[in-house]
C-alpha positions as YAML, in Angstrom:
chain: A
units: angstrom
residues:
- id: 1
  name: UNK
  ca: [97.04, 95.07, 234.72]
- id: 2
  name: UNK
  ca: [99.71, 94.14, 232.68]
- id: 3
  name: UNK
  ca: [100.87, 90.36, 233.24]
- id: 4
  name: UNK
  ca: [104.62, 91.94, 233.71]
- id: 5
  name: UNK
  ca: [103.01, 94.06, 236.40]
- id: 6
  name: UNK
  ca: [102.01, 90.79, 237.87]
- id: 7
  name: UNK
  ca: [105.10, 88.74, 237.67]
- id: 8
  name: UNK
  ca: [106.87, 92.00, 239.26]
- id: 9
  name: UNK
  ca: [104.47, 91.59, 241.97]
- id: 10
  name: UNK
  ca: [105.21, 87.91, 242.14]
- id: 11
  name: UNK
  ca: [108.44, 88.45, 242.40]
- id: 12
  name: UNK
  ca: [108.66, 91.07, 245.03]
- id: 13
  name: UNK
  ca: [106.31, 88.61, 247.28]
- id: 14
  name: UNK
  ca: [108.91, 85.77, 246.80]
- id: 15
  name: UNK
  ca: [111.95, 88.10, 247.71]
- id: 16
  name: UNK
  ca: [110.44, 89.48, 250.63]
- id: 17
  name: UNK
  ca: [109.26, 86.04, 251.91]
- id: 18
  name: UNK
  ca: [112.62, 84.60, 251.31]
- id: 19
  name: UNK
  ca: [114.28, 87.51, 253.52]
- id: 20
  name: UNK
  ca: [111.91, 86.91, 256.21]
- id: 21
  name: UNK
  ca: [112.94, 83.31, 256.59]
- id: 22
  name: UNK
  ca: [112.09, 82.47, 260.28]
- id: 23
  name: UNK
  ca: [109.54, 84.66, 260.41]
- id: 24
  name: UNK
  ca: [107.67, 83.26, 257.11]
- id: 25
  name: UNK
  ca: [107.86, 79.55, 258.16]
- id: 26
  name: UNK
  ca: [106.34, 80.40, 260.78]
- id: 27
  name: UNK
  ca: [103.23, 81.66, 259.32]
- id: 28
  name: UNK
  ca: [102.82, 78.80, 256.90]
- id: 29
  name: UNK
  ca: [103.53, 76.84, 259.45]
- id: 30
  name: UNK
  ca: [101.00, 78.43, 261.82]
- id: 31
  name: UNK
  ca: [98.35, 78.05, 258.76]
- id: 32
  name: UNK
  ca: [98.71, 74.40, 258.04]
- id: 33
  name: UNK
  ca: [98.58, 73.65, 261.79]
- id: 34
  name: UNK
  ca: [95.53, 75.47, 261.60]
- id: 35
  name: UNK
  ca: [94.22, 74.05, 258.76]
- id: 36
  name: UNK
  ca: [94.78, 70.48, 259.67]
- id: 37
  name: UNK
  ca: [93.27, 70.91, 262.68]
- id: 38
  name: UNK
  ca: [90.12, 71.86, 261.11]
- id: 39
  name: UNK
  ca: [90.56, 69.37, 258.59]
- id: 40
  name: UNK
  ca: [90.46, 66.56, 261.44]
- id: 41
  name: UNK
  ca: [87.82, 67.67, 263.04]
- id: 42
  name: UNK
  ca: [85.77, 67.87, 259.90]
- id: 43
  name: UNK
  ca: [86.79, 64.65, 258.36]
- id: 44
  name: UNK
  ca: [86.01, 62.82, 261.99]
- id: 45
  name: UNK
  ca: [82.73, 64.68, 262.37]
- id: 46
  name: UNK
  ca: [81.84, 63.78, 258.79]
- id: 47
  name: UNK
  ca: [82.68, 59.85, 259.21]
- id: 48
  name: UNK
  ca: [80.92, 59.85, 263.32]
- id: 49
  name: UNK
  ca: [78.04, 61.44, 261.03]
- id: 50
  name: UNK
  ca: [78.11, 58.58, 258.37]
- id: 51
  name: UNK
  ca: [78.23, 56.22, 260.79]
- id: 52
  name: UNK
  ca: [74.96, 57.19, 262.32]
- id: 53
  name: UNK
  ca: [72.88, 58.02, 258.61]
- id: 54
  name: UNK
  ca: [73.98, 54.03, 258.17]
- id: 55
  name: UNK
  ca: [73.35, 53.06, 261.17]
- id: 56
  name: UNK
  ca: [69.85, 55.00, 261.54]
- id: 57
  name: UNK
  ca: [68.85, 53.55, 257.91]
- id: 58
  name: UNK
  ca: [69.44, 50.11, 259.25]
- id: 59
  name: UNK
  ca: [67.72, 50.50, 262.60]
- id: 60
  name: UNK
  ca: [65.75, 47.26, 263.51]
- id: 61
  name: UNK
  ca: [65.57, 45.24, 266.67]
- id: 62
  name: UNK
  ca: [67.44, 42.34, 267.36]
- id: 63
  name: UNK
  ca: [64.97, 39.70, 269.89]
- id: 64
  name: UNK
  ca: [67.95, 37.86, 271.55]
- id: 65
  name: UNK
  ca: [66.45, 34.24, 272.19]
- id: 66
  name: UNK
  ca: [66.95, 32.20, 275.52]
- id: 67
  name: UNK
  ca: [69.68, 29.29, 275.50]
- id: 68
  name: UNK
  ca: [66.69, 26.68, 276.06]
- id: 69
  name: UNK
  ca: [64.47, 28.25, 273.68]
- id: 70
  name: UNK
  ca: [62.39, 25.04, 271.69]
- id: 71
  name: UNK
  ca: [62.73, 25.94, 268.01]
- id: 72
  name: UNK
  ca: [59.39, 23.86, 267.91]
- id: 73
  name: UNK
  ca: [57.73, 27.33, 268.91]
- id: 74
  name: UNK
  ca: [59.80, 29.17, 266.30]
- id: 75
  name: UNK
  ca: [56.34, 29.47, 264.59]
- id: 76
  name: UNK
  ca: [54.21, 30.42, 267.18]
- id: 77
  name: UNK
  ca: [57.01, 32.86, 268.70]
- id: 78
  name: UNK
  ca: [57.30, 34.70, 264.87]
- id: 79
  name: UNK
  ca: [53.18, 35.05, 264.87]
- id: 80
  name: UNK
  ca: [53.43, 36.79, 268.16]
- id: 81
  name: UNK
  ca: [56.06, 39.46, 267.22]
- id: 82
  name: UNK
  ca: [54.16, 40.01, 263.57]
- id: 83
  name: UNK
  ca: [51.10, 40.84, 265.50]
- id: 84
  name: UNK
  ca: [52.52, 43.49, 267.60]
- id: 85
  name: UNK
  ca: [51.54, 46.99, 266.16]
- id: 86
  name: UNK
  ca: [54.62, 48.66, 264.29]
- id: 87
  name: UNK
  ca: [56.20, 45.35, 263.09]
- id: 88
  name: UNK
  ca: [56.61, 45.41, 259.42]
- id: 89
  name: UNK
  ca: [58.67, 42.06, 258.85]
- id: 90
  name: UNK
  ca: [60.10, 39.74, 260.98]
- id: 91
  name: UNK
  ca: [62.75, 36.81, 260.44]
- id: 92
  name: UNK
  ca: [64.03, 33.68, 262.52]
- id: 93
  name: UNK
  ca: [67.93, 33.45, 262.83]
- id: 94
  name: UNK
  ca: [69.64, 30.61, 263.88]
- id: 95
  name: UNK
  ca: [72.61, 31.07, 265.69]
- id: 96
  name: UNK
  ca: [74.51, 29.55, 262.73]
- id: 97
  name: UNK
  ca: [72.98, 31.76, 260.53]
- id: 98
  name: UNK
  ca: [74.54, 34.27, 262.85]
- id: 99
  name: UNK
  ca: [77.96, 33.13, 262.89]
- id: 100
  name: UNK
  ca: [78.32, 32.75, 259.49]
- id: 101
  name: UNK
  ca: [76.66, 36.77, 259.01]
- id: 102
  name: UNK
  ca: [79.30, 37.54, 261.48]
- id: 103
  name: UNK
  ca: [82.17, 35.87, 259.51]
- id: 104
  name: UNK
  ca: [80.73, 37.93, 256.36]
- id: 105
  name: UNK
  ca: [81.36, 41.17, 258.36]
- id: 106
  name: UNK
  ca: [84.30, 40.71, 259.63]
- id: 107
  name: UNK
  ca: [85.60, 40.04, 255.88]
- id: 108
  name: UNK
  ca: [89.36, 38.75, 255.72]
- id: 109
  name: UNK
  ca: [89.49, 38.82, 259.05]
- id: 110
  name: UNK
  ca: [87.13, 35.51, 259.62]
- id: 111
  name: UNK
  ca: [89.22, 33.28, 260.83]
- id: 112
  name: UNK
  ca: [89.26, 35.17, 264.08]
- id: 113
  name: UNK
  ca: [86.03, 33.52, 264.30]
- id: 114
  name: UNK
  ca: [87.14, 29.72, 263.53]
- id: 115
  name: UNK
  ca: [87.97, 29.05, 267.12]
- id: 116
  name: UNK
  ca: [84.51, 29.58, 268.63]
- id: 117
  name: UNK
  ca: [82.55, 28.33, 265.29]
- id: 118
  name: UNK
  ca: [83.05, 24.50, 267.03]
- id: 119
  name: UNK
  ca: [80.95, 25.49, 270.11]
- id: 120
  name: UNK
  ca: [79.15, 28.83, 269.13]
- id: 121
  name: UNK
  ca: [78.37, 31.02, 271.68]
- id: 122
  name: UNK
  ca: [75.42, 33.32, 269.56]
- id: 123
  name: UNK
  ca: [71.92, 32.87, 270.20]
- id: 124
  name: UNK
  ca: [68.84, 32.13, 268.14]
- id: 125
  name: UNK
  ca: [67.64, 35.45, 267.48]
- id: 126
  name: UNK
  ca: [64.92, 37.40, 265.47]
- id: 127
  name: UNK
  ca: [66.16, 40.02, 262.99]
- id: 128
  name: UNK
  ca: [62.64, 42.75, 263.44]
- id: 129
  name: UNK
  ca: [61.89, 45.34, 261.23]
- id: 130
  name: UNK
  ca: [59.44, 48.67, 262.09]
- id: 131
  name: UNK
  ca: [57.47, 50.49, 259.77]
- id: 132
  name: UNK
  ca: [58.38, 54.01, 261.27]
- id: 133
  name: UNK
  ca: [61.64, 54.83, 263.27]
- id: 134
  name: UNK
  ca: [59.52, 56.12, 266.35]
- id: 135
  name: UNK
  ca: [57.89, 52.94, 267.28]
- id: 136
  name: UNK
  ca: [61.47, 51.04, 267.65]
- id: 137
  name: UNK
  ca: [61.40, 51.46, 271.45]
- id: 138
  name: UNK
  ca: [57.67, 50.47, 272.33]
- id: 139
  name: UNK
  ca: [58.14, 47.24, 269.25]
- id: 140
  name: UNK
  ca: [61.85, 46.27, 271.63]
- id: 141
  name: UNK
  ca: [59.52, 46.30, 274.98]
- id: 142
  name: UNK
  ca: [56.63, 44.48, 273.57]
- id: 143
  name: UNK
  ca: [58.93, 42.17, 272.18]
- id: 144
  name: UNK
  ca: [60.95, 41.61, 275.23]
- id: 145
  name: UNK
  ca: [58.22, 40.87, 277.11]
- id: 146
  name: UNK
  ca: [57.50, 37.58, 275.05]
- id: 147
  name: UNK
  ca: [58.11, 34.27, 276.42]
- id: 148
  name: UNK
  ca: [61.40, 32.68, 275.02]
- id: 149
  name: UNK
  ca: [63.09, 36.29, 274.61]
- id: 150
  name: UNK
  ca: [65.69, 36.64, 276.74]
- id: 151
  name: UNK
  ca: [65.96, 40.55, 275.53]
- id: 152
  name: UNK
  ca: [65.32, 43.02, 272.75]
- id: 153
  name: UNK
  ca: [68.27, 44.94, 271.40]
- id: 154
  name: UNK
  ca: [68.15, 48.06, 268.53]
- id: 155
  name: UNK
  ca: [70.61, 50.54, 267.78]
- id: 156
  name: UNK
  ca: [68.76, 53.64, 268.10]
- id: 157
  name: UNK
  ca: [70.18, 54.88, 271.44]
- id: 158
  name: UNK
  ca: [73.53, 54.11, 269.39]
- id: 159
  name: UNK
  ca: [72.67, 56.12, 266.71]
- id: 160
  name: UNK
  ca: [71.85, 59.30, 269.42]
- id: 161
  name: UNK
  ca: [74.85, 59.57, 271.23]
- id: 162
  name: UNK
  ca: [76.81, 59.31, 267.83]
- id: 163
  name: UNK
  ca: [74.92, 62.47, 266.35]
- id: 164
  name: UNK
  ca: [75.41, 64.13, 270.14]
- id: 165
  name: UNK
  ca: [78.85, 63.21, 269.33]
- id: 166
  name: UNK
  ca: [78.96, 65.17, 266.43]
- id: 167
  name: UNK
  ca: [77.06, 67.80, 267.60]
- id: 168
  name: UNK
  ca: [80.09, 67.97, 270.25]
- id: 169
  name: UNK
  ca: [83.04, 67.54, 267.73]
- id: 170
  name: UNK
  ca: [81.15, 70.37, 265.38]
- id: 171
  name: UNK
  ca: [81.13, 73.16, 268.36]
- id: 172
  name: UNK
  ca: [84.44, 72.61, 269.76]
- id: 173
  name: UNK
  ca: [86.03, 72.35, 266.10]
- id: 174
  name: UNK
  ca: [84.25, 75.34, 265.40]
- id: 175
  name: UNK
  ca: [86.10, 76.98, 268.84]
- id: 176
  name: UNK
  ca: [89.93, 75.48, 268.46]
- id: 177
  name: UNK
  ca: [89.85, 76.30, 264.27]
- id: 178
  name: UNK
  ca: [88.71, 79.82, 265.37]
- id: 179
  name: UNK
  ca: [91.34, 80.62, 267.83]
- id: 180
  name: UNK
  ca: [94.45, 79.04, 265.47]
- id: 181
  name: UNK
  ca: [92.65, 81.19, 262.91]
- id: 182
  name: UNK
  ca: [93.25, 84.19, 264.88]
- id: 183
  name: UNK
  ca: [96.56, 83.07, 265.96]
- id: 184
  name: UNK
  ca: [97.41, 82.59, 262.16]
- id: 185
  name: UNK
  ca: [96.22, 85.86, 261.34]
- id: 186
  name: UNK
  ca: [98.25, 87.99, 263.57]
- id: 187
  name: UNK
  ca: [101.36, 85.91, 262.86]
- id: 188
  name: UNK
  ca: [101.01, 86.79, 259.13]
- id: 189
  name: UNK
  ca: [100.16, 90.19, 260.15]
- id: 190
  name: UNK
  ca: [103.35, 90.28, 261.91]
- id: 191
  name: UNK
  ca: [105.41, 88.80, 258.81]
- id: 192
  name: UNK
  ca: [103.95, 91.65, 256.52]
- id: 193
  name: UNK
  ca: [105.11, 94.36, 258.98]
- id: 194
  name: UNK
  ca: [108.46, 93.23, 259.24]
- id: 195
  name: UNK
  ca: [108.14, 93.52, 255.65]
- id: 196
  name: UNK
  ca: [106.86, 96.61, 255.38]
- id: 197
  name: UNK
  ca: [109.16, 98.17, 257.73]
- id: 198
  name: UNK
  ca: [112.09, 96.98, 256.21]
- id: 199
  name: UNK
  ca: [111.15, 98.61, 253.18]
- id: 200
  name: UNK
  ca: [109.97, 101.85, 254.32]
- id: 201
  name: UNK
  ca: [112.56, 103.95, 252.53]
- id: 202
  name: UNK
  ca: [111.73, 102.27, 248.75]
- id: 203
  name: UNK
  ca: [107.83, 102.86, 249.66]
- id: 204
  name: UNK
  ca: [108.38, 106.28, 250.16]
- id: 205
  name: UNK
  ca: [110.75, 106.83, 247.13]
- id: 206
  name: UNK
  ca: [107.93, 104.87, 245.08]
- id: 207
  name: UNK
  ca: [105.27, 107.20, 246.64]
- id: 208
  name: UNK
  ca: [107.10, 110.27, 245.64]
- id: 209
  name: UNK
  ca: [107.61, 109.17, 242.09]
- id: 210
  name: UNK
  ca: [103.89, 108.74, 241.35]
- id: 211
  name: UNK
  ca: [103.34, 105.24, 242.42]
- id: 212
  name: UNK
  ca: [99.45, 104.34, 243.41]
- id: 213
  name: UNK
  ca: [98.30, 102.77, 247.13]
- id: 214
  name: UNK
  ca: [97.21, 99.55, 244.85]
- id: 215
  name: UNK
  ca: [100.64, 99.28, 243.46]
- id: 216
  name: UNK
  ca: [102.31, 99.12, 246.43]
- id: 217
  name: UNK
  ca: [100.03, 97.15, 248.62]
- id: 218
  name: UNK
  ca: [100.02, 94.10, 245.77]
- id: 219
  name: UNK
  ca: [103.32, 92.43, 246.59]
- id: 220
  name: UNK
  ca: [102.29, 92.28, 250.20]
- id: 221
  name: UNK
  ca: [98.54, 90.86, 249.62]
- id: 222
  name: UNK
  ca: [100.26, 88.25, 247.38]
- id: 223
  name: UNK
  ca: [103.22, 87.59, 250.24]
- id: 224
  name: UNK
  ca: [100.29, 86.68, 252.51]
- id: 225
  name: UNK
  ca: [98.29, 84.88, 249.71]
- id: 226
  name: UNK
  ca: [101.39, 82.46, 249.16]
- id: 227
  name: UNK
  ca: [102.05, 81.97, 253.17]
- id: 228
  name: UNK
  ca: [98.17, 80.54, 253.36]
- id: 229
  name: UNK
  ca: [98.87, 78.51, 250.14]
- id: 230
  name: UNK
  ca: [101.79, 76.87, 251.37]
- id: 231
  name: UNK
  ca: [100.42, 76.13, 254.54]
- id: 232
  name: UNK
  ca: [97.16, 74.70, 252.89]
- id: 233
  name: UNK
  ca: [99.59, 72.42, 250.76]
- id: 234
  name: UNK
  ca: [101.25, 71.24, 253.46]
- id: 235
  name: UNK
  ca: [97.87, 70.77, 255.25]
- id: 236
  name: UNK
  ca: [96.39, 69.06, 252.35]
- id: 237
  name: UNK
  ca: [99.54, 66.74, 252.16]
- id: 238
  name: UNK
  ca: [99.60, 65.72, 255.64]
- id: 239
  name: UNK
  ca: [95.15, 65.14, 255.37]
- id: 240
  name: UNK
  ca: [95.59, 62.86, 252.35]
- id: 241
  name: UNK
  ca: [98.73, 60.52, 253.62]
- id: 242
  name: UNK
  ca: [96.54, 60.58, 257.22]
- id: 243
  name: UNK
  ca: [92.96, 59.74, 256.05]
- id: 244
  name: UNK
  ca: [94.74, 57.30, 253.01]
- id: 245
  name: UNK
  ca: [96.29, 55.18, 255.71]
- id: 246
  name: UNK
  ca: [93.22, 55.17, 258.08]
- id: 247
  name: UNK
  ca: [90.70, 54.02, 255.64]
- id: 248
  name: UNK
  ca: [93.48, 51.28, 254.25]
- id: 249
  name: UNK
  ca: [93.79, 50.46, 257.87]
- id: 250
  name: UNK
  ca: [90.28, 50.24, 259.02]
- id: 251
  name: UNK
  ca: [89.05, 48.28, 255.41]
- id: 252
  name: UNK
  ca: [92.03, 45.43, 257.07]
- id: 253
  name: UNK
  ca: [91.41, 45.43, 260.55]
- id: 254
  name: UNK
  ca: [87.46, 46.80, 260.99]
- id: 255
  name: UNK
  ca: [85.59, 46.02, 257.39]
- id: 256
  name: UNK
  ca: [82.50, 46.04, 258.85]
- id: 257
  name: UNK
  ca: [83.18, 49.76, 260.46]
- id: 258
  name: UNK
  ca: [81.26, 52.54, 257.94]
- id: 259
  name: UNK
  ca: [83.90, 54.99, 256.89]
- id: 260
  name: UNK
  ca: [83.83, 57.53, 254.11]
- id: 261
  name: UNK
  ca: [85.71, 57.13, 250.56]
- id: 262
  name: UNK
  ca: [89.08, 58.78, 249.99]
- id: 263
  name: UNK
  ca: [86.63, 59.72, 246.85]
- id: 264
  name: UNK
  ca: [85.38, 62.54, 246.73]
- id: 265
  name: UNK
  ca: [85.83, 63.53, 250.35]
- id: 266
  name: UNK
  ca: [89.71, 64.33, 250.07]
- id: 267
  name: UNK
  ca: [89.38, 66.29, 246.49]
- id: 268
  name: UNK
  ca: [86.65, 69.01, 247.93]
- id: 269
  name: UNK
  ca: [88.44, 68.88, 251.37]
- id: 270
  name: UNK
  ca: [91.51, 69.62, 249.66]
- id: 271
  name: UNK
  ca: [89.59, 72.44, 247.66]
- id: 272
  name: UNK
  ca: [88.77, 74.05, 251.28]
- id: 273
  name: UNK
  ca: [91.79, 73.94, 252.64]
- id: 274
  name: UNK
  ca: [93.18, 76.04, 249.80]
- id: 275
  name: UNK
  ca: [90.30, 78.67, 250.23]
- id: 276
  name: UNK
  ca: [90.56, 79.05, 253.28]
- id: 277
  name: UNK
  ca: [94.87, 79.24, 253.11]
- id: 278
  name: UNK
  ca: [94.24, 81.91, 251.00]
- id: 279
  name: UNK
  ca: [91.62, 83.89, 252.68]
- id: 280
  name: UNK
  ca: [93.71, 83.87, 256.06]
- id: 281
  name: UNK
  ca: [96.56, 84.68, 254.03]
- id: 282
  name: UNK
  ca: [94.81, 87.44, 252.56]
- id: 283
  name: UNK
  ca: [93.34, 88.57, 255.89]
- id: 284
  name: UNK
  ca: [96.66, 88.65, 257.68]
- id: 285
  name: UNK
  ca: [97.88, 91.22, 255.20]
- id: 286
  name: UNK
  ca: [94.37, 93.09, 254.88]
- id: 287
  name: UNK
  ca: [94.81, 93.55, 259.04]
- id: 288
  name: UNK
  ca: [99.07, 94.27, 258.58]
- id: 289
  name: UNK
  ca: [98.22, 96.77, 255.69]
- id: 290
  name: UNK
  ca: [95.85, 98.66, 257.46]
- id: 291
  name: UNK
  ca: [97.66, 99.16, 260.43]
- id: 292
  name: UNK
  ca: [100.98, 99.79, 259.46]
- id: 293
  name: UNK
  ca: [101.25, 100.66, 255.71]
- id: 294
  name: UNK
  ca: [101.01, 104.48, 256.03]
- id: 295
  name: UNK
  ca: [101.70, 105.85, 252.00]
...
């Protein structure tokens, strides 16, 4: 095709969205709705699923000490733990060592921490590593069961209910993007009918002159193809100034919290979104055409 034929086509998708005001903001509006839906879900099941690959790479068990523990059985205490089957490594904390890890985490925001660094509440502890995953929970009970230990603490049950949790956010993203889809679909369905309809006298003088199915259909698929691109824009808009402020908000307030980069997260979700706007666009005028576009 000629690129005249296509700025015609261009043009008669513009017109006929511009006539159908109301009607056409509300199927952009219906697709970026959609489509930032889905991109919440997806950007919050991607970080809860961070969150638990970093988590479950730094698994290890954390042997909480008693208050009266004697650090003159530090020794004797470490050769017990490196003797139980499983342990890999094992290192003695002091509780300032502790505090000061703690003040590391919490990055600018330390000097929360100055008030209880005169009297500090942590315990001794010992920082336990396992050679395999799997033997975390019988390593925390052996462990626990050591004089001096007030309890054994690991993050693996953490880790579990965070992947459950995004096992959860997955399924019922997968349900509430499927049923805006829909939604979206029929709307722009709807705005192509109108369209069609209101043009049903120049269709029929174009069929009788010689002019193909193809032809005639074109303006429409590309009047749906725009509504899903605007919508995606708008989506894409809204995804960027929302994730942008929540990782600038979360590196203040939470530092130590694992979050995804902006980088390259928001490019290929933004890359989606537009595939997607397009393909319900496109499907919304596949379904309208179909139906109601008898030439």
């Amino acid at each position: 095709m000629k690129v005249r034929t296509w700025m015609h086509f261009v043009r008669e998708a513009a017109s006929s969205i511009r006539d159908n005001g109301l009607m056409s903001i509300a199927s952009a509006s219906t697709v970026a709705i959609s489509l930032l839906v889905l991109s919440l879900f997806v950007v919050l099941g991607l970080n809860v699923s961070h969150m638990g690959k970093v988590l479950d790479a730094q698994v290890e068990i954390v042997a909480y000490l008693q208050t009266n523990f004697n650090r003159a059985g530090e020794s004797t205490l470490m050769q017990q733990i490196e003797a139980i089957p499983g342990v890999s490594s094992a290192q003695y904390v002091t509780k300032g060592q502790a505090l000061n890890q703690l003040k590391k985490q919490f990055g600018d925001q330390q000097d929360l921490l100055n008030s209880v660094a005169a009297n500090n509440p942590l315990p001794d502890s010992v920082d336990i590593h396992v050679a395999n995953p799997g033997q975390v929970d019988g390593v925390a009970q052996a462990v626990g069961k050591l004089p001096g230990v007030a309890h054994a603490d690991y993050k693996q049950a953490v880790v579990q209910r965070l992947f459950a949790l995004t096992d959860a956010l997955r399924t019922a993203g997968l349900v509430l993007v499927g049923a805006l889809a829909l939604a979206t679909i029929v709307l722009i369905a709807n705005t192509i009918r109108v369209a069609v309809f209101a043009r049903r006298e120049e269709i029929a003088i174009m069929k009788l002159v010689g002019a193909t199915d193809s032809f005639i259909r074109w303006p429409f698929l590309m009047e749906g193809a725009i509504l899903g691109l605007l919508g995606a824009g708008a989506a894409s808009g809204v995804a960027w100034w929302g994730y942008t402020a929540l990782v600038n908000r979360i590196a203040h307030d939470l530092p130590f919290v694992p979050i995804l980069a902006r980088q390259p997260l928001l490019p290929e979700l933004t890359g989606w979104l537009v595939l997607l706007g397009l393909i319900l666009g496109a499907a919304g005028s596949t379904l309208s055409l179909r139906r109601f576009l008898r030439v």
